[in-house]
C-alpha positions as CSV (number, residue, x, y, z in Angstrom):
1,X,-66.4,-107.4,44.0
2,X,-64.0,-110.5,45.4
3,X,-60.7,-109.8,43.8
4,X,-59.9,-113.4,43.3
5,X,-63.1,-112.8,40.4
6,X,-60.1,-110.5,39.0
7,X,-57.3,-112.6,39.6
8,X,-58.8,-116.0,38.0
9,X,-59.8,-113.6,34.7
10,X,-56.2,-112.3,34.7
11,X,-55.0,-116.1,34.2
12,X,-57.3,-117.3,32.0
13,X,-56.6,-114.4,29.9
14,X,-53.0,-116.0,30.0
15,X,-53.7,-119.1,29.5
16,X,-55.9,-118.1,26.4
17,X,-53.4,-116.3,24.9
18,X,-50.9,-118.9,25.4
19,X,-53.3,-121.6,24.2
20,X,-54.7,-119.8,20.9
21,X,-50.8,-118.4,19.4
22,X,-49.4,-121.8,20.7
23,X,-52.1,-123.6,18.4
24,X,-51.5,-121.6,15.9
25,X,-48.1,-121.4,15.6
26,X,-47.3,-125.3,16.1
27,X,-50.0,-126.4,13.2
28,X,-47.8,-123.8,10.7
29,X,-44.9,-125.5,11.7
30,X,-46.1,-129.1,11.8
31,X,-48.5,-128.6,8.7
32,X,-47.5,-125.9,7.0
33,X,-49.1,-122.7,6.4
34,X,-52.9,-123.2,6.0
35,X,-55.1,-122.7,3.0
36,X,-57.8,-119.9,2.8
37,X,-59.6,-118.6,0.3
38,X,-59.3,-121.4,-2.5
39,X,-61.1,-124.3,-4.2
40,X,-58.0,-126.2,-5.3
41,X,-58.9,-129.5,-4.5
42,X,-55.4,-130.9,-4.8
43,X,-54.2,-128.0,-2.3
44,X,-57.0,-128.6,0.4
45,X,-56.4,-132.2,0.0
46,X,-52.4,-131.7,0.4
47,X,-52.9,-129.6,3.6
48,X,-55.3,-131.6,5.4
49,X,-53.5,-135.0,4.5
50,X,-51.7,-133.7,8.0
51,X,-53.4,-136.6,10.9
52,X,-51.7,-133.8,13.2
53,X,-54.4,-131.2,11.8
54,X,-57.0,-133.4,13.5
55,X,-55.1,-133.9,16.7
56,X,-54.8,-130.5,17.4
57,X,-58.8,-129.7,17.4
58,X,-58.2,-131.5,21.1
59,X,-56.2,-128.2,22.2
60,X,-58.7,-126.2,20.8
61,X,-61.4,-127.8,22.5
62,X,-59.7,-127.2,25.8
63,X,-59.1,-123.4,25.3
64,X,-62.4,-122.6,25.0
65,X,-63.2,-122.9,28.6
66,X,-60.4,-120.3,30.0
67,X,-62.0,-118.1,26.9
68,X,-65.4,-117.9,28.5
69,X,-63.6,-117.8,32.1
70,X,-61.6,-114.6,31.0
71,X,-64.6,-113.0,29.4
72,X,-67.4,-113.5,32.5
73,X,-64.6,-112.1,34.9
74,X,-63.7,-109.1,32.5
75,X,-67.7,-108.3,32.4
76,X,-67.5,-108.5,36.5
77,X,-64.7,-106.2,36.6
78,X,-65.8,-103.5,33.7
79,X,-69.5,-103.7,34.5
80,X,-68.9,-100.4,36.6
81,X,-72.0,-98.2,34.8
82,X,-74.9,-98.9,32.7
83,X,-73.4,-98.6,29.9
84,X,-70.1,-100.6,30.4
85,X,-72.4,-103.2,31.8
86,X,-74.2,-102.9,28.1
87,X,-71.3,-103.4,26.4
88,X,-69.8,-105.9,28.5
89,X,-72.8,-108.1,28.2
90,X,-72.8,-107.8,24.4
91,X,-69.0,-108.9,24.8
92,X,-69.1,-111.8,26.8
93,X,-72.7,-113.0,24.5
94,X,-70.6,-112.5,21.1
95,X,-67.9,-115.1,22.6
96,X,-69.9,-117.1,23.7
97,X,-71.3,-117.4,20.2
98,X,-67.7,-117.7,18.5
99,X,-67.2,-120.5,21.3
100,X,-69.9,-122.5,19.6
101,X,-68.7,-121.5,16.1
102,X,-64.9,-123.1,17.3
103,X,-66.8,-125.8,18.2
104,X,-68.7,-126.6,14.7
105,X,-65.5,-126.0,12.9
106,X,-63.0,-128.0,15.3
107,X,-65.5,-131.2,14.1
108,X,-65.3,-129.9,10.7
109,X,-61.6,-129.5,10.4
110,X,-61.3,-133.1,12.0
111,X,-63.7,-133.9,9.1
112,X,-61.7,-132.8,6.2
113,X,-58.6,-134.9,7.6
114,X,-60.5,-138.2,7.0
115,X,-62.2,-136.8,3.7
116,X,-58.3,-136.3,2.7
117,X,-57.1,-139.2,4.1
118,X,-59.2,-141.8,2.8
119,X,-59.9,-139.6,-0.9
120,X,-63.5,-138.3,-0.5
121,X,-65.0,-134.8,-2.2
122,X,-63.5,-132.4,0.2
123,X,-63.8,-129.0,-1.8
124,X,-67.9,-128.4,-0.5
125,X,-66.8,-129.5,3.4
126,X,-63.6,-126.9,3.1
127,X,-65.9,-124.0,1.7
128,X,-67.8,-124.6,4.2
129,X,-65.4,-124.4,7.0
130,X,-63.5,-121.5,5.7
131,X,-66.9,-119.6,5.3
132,X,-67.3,-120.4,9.6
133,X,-64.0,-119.8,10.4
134,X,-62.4,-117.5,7.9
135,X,-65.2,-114.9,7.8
136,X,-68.0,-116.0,10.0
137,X,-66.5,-115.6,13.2
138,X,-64.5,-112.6,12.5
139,X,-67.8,-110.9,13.2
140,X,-67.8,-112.0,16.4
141,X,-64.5,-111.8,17.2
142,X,-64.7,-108.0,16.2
143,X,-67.6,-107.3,18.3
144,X,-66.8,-108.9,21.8
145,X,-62.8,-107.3,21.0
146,X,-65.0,-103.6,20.5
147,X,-67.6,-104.1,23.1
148,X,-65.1,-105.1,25.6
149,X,-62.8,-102.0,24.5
150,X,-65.8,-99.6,25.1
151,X,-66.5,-100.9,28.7
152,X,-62.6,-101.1,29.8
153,X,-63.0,-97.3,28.7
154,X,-61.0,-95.4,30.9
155,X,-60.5,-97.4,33.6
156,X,-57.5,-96.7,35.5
157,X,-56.4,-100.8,36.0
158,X,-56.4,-101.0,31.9
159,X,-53.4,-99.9,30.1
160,X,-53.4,-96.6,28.3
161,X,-54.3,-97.3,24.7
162,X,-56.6,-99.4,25.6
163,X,-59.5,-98.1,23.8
164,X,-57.4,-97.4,20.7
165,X,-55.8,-100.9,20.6
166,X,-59.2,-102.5,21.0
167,X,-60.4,-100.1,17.8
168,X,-57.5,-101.1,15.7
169,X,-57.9,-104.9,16.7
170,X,-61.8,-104.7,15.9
171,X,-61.3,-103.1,12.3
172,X,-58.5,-105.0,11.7
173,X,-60.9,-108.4,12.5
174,X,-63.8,-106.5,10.6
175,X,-61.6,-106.6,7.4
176,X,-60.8,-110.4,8.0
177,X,-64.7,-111.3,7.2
178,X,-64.0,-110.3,3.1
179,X,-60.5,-111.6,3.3
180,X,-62.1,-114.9,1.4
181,X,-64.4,-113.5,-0.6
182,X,-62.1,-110.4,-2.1
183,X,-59.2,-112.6,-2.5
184,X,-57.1,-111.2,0.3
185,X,-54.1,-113.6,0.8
186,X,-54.7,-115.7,4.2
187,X,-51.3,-114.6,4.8
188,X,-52.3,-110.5,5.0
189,X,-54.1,-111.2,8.0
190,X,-51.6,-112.2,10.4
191,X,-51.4,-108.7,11.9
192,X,-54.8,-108.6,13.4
193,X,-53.4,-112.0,15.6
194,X,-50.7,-110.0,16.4
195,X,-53.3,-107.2,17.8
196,X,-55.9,-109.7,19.5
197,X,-52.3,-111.1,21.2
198,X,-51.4,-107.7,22.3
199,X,-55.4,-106.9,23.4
200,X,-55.4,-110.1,25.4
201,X,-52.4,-109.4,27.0
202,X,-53.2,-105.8,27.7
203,X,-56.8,-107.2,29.3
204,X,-55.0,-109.5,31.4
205,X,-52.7,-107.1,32.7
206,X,-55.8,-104.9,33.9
207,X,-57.5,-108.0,35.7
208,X,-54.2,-108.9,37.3
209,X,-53.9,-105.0,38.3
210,X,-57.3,-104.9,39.6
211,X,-56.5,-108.5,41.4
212,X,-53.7,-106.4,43.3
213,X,-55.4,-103.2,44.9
214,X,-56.4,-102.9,48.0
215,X,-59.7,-103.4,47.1
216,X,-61.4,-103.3,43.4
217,X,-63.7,-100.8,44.1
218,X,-65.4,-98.0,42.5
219,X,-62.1,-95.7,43.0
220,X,-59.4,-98.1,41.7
221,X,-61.7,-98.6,38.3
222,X,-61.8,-94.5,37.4
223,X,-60.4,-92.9,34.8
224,X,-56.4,-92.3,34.7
């Protein structure tokens, strides 16, 4: 396999992490910490009275594509068996599903700004988004986090841990689907961002280490 396959994972891994905390953390600073989990109209209508809410569905438009970059060239780089090519085909199908999720509730969340703005029913379009976002693609996100894990298995390029983080990161996910409809507070899941951070990072780490042998061949991806 070209290591430049490798190398161009390795930064859009990067720039998906950067791109996906950044978002994150500038919409709790500009609009506040979000809402989750709730059918206060007033509240939802507070929040998303934010224009800067809307705006920022642009950057999250854009960070799909390094996403789906990062995940075909982990799937070249894992795909060293069978059964790594299994799971890393499961993987990269699972994001690209959430990719199309992000996309349905980027035009959603755009959509309860105006309803907001200009004093429209907003408590059926919010349920519906929180649903998508706040549970729906939690599923996903677990699965391709998992899959991945399974295929990186061992692999020498991969930080130790690997497998373990990726575990952690997909239960921690798993939980996040009956975070809305058990009343856990949106707050409570924070640490499983923390772990998909740390499981990007450690991913893009083994691309770039890959990127830098010799040659990324059979040898280089073996067990430690």
């Amino acid at each position: 396999m070209d290591r430049s396959v490798a190398r161009i994972g390795a930064w859009a891994g990067w720039l998906s992490l950067i791109g996906i905390l950044g978002y994150h953390l500038a919409l709790t600073v500009l609009a506040g910490q979000r809402v989750s989990g709730t059918t206060d109209a007033a509240a939802i209508g507070a929040y998303y009275g934010h224009s800067v809410i809307a705006v920022a569905g642009v950057e999250q438009f854009l960070v799909i594509v390094p996403v789906l970059v990062f995940a075909v060239a982990l799937r070249e780089t894992v795909a060293t068996s069978p059964l790594a090519r299994l799971a890393a085909t499961v993987a990269v199908a699972a994001v690209v599903a959430e990719s199309a999720v992000i996309l349905i509730e980027i035009a959603a969340q755009a959509a309860l700004v105006s309803a907001a703005q200009s004093g429209e029913p907003i408590v059926g379009l919010f349920r519906f988004w929180d649903v998508l976002y706040n549970s729906g693609a939690y599923v996903l996100e677990a699965t391709w986090v998992l899959a991945f894990g399974l295929a990186m298995r061992g692999l020498s390029v991969f930080p130790r841990g690997t497998l373990a983080l990726s575990v952690i990161t997909g239960a921690l996910l798993a939980i996040n689907v009956s975070a809305i409809w058990v009343g856990i507070p949106d707050a409570a899941t924070l640490p499983s961002n923390v772990f998909l951070g740390l499981w990007l990072a450690g991913a893009s780490i083994g691309l770039r280490r890959a990127a830098a042998a010799t040659r990324v061949t059979a040898p280089v991806l073996q067990p430690a």
